[in-house]
N, C-alpha and C positions, 0 to 999 in steps of 0.2 A: 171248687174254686173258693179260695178263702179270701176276707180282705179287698181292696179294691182291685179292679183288673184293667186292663187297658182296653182301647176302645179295638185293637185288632186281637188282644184276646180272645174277646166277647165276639166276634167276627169270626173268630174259628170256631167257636163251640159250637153258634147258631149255625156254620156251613154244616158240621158234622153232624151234627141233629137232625140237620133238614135233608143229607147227604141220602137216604136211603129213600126217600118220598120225591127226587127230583127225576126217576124214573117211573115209578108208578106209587100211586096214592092209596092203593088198597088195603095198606095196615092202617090207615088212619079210622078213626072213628067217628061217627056222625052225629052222637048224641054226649052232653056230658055222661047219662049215665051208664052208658057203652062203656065210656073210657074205665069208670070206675070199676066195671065189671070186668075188663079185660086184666085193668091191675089184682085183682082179687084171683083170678086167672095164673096169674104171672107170666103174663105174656107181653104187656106191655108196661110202659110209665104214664102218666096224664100228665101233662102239662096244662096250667090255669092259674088263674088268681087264686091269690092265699084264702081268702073271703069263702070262694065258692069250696075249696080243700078243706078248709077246716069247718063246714056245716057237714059236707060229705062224712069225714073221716068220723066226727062225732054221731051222724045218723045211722051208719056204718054199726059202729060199738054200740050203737042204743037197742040196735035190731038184733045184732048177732052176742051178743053179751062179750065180744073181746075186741080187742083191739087190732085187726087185719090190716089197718095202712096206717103211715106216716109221712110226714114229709121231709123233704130231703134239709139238711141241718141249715144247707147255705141256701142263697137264693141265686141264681142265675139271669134273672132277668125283673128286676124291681119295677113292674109294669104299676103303674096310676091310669088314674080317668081322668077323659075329659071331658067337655063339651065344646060343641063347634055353635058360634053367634056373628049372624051376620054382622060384616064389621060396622062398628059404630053403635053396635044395639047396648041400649041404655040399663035394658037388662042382665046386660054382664058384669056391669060392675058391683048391683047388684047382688047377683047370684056368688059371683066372689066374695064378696065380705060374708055373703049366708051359711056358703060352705067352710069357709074359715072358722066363724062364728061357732059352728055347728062339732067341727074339729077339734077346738081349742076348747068348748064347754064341756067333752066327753057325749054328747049327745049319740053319734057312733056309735062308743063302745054299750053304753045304754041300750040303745035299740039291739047290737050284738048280745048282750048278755038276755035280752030280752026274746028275742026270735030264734038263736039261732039252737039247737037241739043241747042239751044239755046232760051231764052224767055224772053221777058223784067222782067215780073213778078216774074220771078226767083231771078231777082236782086234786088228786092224792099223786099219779104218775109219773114218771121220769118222763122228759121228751123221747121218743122214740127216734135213732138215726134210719131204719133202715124198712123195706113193708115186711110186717107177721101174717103171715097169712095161716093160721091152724086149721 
């Protein structure tokens, strides 16, 4: 899916994704790193936040010296966080301006460039469309 899609687009893709698990749930995975392992497998896809994908996929090439996964060019489902405050709690407004604050300074990518696995190769590579699994 490229571009914006409509909201019953996106309504078909989730039915058909979810379409084989609304019988039995048995190919599902129970841990993130299941999933990872099953994709390296090729047997299944992980679906996740980009965050948790791209410390994997980097840990991944840190361990194995090449590059086994990628993720897919588009996004499907542009999931955010959030938090639940009981209403009227004085700390949300708060914590909104923190997390804005925190956004808007690069603080994020800071702490991302700081934590999360790191590889020379990573910084020289083409993005990859599709998983290599060698």
């Amino acid at each position: 899916m490229t571009g914006k899609t409509s909201n019953k687009d996106a309504q078909g893709v989730y039915r058909a994704i979810g379409a084989p698990f609304a019988e039995s749930t048995d190919a599902l995975v129970t841990t993130d790193y299941d999933g990872v392992l099953e994709v390296l497998k090729g047997t299944h896809v992980f679906i996740k936040e980009k965050s948790y994908l791209d410390f994997a996929i980097e840990e991944d090439s840190n361990a194995s010296g090449k590059y086994r996964l990628a993720l897919a060019k588009s996004h499907f489902f542009p999931a955010n966080f959030g938090w639940v405050f009981p209403e009227g709690d004085p700390l949300k407004v708060l914590f909104d301006k923190e997390i804005i604050r925190m956004q808007e300074t690069g603080l994020f990518d800071k702490w991302k460039k700081r934590y999360w696995p790191t590889n020379e190769r990573s910084r020289n590579r083409s993005q990859m469309s599709s998983t290599e699994v060698q």
